[in-house]
N, C-alpha and C positions, 0 to 999 in steps of 0.2 A: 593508511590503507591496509588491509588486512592482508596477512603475508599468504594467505590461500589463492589469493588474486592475481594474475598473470602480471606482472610489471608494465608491461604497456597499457594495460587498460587505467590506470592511475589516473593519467592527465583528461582522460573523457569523463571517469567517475567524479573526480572532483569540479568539471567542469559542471557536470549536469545535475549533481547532489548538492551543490551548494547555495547557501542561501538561509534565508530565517520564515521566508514565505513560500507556502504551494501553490501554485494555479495549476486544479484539479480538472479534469470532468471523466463521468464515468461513464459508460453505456455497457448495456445487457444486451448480449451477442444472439442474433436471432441462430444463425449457422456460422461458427466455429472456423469451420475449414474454407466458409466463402469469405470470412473475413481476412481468415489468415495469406490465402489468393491474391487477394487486393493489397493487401499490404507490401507482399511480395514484388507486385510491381514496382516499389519506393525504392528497392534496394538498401533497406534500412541496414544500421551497424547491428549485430549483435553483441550486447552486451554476456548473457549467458541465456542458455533455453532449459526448461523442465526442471526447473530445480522444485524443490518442496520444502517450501517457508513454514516454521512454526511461529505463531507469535503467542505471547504470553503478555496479556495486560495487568499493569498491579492496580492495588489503589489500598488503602486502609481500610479498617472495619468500619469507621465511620459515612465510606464512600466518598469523602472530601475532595476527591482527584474528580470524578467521575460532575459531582455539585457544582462545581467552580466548570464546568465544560474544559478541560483538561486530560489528557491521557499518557500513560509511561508505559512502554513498550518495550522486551526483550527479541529481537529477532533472529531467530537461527535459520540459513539457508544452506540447502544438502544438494550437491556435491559440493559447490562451490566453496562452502566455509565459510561463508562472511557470515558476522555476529554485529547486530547493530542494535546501540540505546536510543529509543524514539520517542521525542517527548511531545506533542501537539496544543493547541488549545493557549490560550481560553480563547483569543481570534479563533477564526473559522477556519483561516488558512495559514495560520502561525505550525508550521513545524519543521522540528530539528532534527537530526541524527548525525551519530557519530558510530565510528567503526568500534566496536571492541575484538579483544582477543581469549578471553575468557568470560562466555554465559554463564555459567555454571557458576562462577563467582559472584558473576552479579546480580542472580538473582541471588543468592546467600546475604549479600550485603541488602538485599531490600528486604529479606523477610527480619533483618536482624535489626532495620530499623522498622519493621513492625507493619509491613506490607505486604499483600497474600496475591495470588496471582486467582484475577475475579474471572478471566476469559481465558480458554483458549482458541487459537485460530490458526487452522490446518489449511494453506492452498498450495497449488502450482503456478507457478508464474513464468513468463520467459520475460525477457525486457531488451528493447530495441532502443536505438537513439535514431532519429530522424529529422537532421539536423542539427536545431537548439533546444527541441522540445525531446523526452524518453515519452516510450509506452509499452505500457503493461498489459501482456494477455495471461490473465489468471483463469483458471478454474476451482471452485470451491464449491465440494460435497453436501447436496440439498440446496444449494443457491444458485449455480450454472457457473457461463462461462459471462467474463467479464473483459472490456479492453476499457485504460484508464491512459488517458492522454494529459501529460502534464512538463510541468516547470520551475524551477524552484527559482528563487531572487531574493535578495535582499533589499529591493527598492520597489515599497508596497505604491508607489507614483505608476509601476510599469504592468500593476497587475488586470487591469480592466483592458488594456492593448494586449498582454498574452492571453487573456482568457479569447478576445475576439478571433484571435489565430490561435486556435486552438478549436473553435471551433468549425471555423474556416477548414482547416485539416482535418476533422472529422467527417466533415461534409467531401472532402475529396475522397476519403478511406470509404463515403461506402453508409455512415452511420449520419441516422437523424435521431432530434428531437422527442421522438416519445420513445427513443429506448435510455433516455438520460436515466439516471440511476441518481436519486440525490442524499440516499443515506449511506453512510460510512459498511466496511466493511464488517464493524463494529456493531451498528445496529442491528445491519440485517442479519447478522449471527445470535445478537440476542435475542431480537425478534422472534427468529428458528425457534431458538432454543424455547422460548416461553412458551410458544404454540404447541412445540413437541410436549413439553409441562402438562398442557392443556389437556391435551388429546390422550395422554395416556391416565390422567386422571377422570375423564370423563368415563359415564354405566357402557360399559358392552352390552 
């Protein structure tokens, strides 16, 4: 546990970050503050609120990480200090993370085996626990706001019963079906990014 971390919060974090599998779902937040209303009725824990996540994804020159549908992630979160190595892929919902104590090292150690950081990604996030399941209400600049209801496991037998209650809870918070969001935070930033490419290369 990263020593920025309140000591009580330990045994939730590791209860709810554990595992080798995610069961995801994302939804695109029509209003922000009616969702965050509803929530509030849950009386959810909080984990931390408003902190500002940078992530930094590597890969080699060759893109090898990105080919093989895999990702390596540096994540830094302000105020709270946690620093986490995140690695995802080549499953869909295969991902890990661990705490570290020093970013700044480790990305030195990944450009020194010859990995460049291809992305970056700037949000807000706050994160609740409700229950057995966490969720995420991000905001990220040019993409909105986001709530991401999930679970981690190690026993990929249990993920098609968490995903059904997961959605089942989405349906109590308030969120349907056509605000599902089915690309990574990942895409739809490079997505941005290529459009923005576009547009600024296009005649005035």
């Amino acid at each position: 546990m990263n020593p920025a971390m309140p000591v009580a919060f330990a045994p939730q974090i590791n209860a709810h970050f554990s595992g080798k599998f995610e069961v995801e779902l994302k939804y695109r937040l029509l209003d922000r503050d009616a969702f965050f209303a509803v929530l509030q009725t849950r009386n959810p824990e909080v984990m931390l609120e408003d902190n500002l996540e940078h992530d930094c994804y590597f890969d080699l020159a060759s893109h090898s990480l990105i080919s093989e549908h895999k990702s390596l992630c540096i994540r830094e979160m302000q105020p709270s200090g946690i620093m986490l190595w995140i690695v995802k892929g080549p499953e869909k919902d295969r991902c890990e993370a661990v705490n570290i104590t020093d970013a700044t090292k480790a990305k030195s150690m990944l450009h020194t085996l010859g990995y460049e950081c291809v992305l970056e990604i700037k949000k807000r996030r706050s994160i609740y626990f409700l229950g057995k399941f966490h969720l995420t209400l991000d905001h990220l600049d040019g993409l909105g706001d986001f709530a991401e209801l999930a679970i981690m496991t190690d026993d990929e037998a249990l993920m098609p019963e968490f995903e059904a209650q997961l959605v089942q809870l989405a349906t109590e918070l308030g969120l349907c079906e056509a605000q599902r969001e089915l690309l990574s935070y990942r895409q739809l930033s490079q997505a941005l990014k290529t459009n923005g490419l576009k547009n600024d290369a296009a005649p005035r």
